[in-house]
N, C-alpha and C positions, 0 to 999 in steps of 0.2 A: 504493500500500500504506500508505503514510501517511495519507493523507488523513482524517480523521475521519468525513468523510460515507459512505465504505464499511467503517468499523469493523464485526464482527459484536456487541461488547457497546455499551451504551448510555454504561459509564462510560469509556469509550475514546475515543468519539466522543459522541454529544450531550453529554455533561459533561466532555470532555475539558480542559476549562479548570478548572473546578473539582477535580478530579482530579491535575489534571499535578504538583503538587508528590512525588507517590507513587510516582512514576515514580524517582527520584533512590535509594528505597528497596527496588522493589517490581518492577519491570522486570528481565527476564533478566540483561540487563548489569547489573543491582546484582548479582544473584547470583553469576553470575562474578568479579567483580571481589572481594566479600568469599569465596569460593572462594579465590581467589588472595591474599589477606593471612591467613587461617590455613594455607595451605600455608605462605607465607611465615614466619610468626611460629615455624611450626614447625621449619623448618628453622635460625631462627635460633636456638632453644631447642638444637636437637641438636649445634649448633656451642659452645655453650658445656657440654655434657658431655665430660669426662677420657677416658671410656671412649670416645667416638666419634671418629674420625681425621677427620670433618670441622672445618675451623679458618677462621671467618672474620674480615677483620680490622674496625674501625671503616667504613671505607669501605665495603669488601665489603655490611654490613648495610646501611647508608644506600642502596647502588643497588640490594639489593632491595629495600628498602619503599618506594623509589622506583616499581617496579616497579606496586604496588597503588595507590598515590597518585594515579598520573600515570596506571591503568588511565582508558581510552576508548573513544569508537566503534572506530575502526578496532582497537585491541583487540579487544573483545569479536564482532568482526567477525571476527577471526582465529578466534577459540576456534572460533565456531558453522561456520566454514569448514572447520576441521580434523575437528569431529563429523561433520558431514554430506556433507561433499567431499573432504575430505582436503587435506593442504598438505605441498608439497616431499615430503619420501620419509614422512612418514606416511597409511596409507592413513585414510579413512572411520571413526573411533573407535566411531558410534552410540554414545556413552557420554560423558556431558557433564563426567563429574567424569575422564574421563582424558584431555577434549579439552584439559583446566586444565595438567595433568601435560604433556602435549608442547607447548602454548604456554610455560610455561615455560623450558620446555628452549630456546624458540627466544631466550628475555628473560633468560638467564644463563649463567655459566661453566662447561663442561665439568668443572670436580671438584665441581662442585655435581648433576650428573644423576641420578647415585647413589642420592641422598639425598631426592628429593626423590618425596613422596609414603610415606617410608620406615616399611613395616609399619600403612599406614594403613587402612582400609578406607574409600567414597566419603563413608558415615555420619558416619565420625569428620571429616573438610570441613565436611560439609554441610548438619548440624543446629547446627552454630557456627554459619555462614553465615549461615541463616536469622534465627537468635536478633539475630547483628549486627543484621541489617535488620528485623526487629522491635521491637527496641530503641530503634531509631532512629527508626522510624516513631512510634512512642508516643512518645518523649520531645519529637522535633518535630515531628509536624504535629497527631497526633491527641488527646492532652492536653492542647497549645494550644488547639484546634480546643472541645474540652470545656470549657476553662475562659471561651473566649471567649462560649459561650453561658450559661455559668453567669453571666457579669459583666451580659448583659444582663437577665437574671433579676434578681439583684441590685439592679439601676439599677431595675427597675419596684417590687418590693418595699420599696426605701427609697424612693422616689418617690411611690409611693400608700400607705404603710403605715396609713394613718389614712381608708381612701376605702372606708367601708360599703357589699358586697355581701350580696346574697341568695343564702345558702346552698341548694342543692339538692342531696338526701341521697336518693336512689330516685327521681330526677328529681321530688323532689316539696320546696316552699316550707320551710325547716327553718331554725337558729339565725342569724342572720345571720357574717359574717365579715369580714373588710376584706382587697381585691384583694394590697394590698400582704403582706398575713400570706399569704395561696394561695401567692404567687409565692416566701418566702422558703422555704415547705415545698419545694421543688423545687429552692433554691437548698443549701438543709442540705443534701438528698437528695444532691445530685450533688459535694458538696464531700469526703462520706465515701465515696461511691465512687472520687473520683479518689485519694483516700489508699490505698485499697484495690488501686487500679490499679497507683498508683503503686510501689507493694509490690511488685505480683507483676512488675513490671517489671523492679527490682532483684532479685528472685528467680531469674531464668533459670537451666539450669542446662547444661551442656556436655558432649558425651563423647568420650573420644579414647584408646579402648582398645581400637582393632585389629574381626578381623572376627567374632569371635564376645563381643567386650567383656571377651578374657581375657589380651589383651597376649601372645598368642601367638607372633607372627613376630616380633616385636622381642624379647620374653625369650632363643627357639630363639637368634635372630642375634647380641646380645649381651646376656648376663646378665647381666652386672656394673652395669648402669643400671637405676635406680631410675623404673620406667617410671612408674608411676601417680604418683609425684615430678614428670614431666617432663609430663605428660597435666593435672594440677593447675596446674603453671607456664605453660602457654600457655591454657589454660581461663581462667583467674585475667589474664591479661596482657590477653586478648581481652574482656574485662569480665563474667566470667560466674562460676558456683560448679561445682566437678567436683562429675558426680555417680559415685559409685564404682561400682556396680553396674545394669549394660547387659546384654541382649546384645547382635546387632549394633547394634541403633539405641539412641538416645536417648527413652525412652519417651512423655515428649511430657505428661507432667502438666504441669508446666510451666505448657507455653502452654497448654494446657484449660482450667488455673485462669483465666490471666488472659484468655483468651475469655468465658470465663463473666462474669467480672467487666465487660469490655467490652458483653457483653447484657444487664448490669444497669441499666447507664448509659442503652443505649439504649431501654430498658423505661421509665424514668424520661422520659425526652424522646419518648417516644411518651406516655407518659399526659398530659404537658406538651401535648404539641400538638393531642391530642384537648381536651383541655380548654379550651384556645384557642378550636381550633373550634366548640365550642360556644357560649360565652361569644359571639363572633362572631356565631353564627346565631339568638342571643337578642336582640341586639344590644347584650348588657353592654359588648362592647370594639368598638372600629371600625378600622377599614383607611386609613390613607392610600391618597389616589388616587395613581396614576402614569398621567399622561395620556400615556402613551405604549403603557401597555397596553391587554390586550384580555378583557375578563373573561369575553365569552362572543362564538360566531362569529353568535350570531342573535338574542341579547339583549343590547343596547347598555346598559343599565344596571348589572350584576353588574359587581361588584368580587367576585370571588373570594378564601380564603384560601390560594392555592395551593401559597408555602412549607410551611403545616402538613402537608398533604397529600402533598407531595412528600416533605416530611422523612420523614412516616409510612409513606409505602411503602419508603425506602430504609433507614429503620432496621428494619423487619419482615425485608426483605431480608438484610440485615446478619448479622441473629441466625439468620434459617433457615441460611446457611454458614455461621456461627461454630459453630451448637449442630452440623451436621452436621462441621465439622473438630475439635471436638471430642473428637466420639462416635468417629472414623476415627481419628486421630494418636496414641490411646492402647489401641490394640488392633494386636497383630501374629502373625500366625501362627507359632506356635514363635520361633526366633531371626529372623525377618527374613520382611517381605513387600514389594512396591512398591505396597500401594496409599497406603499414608501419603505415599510420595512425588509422584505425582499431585496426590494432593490439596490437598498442601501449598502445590503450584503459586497456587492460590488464595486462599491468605491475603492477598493482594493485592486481589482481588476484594473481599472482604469489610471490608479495612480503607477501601475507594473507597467501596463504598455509605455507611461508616460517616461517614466523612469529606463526603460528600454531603449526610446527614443533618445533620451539624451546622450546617455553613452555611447549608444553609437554613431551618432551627431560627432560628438566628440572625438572618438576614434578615426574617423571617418578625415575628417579637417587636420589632424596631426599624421596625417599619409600624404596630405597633398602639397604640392610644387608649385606655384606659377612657372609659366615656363615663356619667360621675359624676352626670346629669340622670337619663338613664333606670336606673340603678342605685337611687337616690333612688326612683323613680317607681314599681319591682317591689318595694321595700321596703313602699313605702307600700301597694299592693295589694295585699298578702299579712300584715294584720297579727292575723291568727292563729298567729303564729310568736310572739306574745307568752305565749301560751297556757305554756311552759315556764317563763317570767320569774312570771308572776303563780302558777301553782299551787309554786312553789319559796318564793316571798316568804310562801303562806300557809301551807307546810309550817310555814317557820320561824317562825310567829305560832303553831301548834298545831292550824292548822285542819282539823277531818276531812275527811274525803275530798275534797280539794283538785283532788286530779289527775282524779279521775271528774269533779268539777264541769266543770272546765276540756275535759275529751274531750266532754263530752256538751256545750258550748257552741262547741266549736273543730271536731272532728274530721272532717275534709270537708266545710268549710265556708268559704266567703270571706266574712268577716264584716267589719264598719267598725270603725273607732275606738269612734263611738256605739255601736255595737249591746255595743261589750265594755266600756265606762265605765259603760253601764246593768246590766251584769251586774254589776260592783264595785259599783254601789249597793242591788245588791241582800242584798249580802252582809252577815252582820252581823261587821263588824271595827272596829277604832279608825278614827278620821277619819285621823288620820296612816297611818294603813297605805293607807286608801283614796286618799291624795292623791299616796303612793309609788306604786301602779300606776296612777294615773290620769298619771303624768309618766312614763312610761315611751312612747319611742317604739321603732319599729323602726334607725332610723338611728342611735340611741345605744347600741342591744344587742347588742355586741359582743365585751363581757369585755374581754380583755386584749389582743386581737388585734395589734391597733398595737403593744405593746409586746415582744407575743414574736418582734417583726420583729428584734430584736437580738441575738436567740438564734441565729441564721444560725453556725454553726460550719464 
């Protein structure tokens, strides 16, 4: 059942290695386990209300947050045994948030039983739960995982920011640009996304107000506690913001915002690696060899780019579950349905593919080359892309119709250097205007490109 090779998903098994940090967040046992630290935390909130006859001492707390600390396998082995098998005199729970409630009982003291799960409904657990492990999963693996591909962007962008490409604008010969200014747009691109990420990270928001989000059973039970007071302090304690108005669930904007934001990212690193690909198939960029792979099973020459391709399909992947958990986690029938909860299952899935994506993103961009001869060499074959420089230069001399001259000499046409230096001579302008376009190559018309490599924000 372990084995990888009989996994039914791919990121379980074929990328199980790539993947396995996710597991720590994103595997049932994570769930359980932060299950069990907002039961905990809650209980220990109600022990410090006057109105509540439960009283823990210093110690008391310490062995239960012990409890979640030191949660493990044979834990979380306990829980799924008491759901599904039943354990000692509990029978078969079918009910995962009250197999948490009797392992409890089994990991504390008798005047603690009472108390525990007290006027909660499984909601108020369980959408904290997730938030933990979402939190966590963004803050270390998958933001890491984003920034590390942004650094290597970075590295190519100050690396080449002065290394003239040929622009292609409708797949057709256009201004030129320098490799290293392409790479910094992608590197800006993803540096305000991850601020943006980063936001709604810190944004999360909690709910813990019973089963219809109206502090019902705990008001009936005792009044005199300032419920939404105590629903704020363990929200607040467990790193999140209460949100006041629920019904039973936690409505799930939330995390939609910051899914959405996670398929911007991946939008961005998909245009990224498309455009790799390309570059590659033109042969602007090249591939280090690994002679130890196989680029193709019946043509012995292909070096394939198969990071980009792999990245692209698992960030496409990514964002079809993202945009569908979504569209699901913020929609519920009247007060309460379970398909949010199903779903929710999945978040895991979608954060593997994304996590998948990156690294090979990454992998992917520390193999490649510009290959600054033949960048040079489509500049120089394409120099009807001057056609912009010279009818701009004779705008600003007054000259009439500039730009018709320039289309009617340029527009679908692969012309030479000579065939456009005999066109300037034919023109009537000052000798110095004529010696300005005639020193104009493709390889120097680039504007400011290099420069605005330092705009990288």
């Amino acid at each position: 059942m372990d084995d990888p090779l009989f996994a039914i998903s791919a990121i379980d098994g074929r990328y199980a290695v790539e993947t396995f940090p996710l597991r720590e967040y994103m595997g049932e046992a994570a769930l359980m386990r932060e299950r069990v630290q907002v039961e905990i935390e809650y209980l220990i909130s109600l022990s410090e209300e006057e109105e509540i006859s439960l009283e823990l001492s210093e110690e008391e707390m310490k062995a239960l947050r012990k409890v979640y600390v030191d949660f493990g396998e044979s834990d979380a082995r306990m829980v799924k045994e008491i759901e599904r098998k039943g354990y000692k005199e509990y029978k078969a729970t079918n009910h995962d948030v009250k197999a948490i409630e009797y392992f409890l009982r089994e990991k504390t003291p008798g005047k603690i039983h009472p108390w525990i799960h007290f006027g909660l409904t499984s909601e108020d657990v369980t959408n904290i739960a997730y938030r933990i492990l979402v939190k966590g999963s963004m803050e270390e693996i998958l933001i890491p995982a984003i920034n590390a591909v942004k650094d290597e962007i970075e590295k190519l962008a100050i690396g080449w920011r002065d290394t003239p490409m040929l622009s292609l604008t409708h797949g057709q010969p256009a201004t030129p640009t320098t490799f290293g200014k392409e790479m910094a747009i992608y590197a800006s691109r993803l540096n305000q996304m991850q601020r943006e990420i980063e936001h709604s990270t810190g944004e999360l928001v909690g709910k813990m107000s019973g089963a219809s989000g109206n502090y019902a059973a705990q008001v009936v039970a005792i009044p005199g506690v300032d419920w939404p007071e105590v629903s704020k302090k363990v929200v607040g304690k467990l790193g999140f913001k209460q949100i006041p108005l629920t019904t039973q669930i936690n409505p799930g904007d939330d995390l939609a915002i910051l899914f959405s934001m996670i398929q911007i990212v991946n939008q961005i690193i998909i245009d990224l690696n498309r455009d790799m690909w390309m570059y590659i198939s033109n042969k602007q960029i090249t591939l280090r060899k690994n002679e130890a792979e196989t680029g193709s099973s019946t043509m012995p020459h292909k070096v394939n780019p198969i990071e980009f391709e792999n990245a692209e399909g698992n960030l496409g992947k990514a964002n079809s579950d993202l945009k569908f958990l979504s569209e699901t986690i913020t929609v519920s029938r009247l007060q309460r349905d379970l398909i949010s909860s199903t779903v929710k299952r999945n978040i895991g899935s979608a954060f593997a593919h994304c996590l998948l994506g990156y690294c090979k993103t990454k992998e992917g961009l520390a193999k490649i080359e510009p290959d600054e001869k033949k960048m040079i060499e489509s500049l120089s074959e394409n120099v009807e892309i001057l056609g912009e420089a010279y009818q701009t230069i004779l705008r600003r001399e007054g000259y009439q119709d500039a730009y018709e001259i320039l289309k009617s000499e340029t527009r679908g046409k692969n012309i030479t250097m000579e065939e456009l230096h005999r066109m300037v001579d034919r023109l009537e302008i000052e000798d110095v205007v004529r010696e300005e376009l005639k020193d104009l190559v493709p390889q120097r018309y680039f504007g400011l490109a290099g420069e605005l490599v330092d705009e990288i924000r």
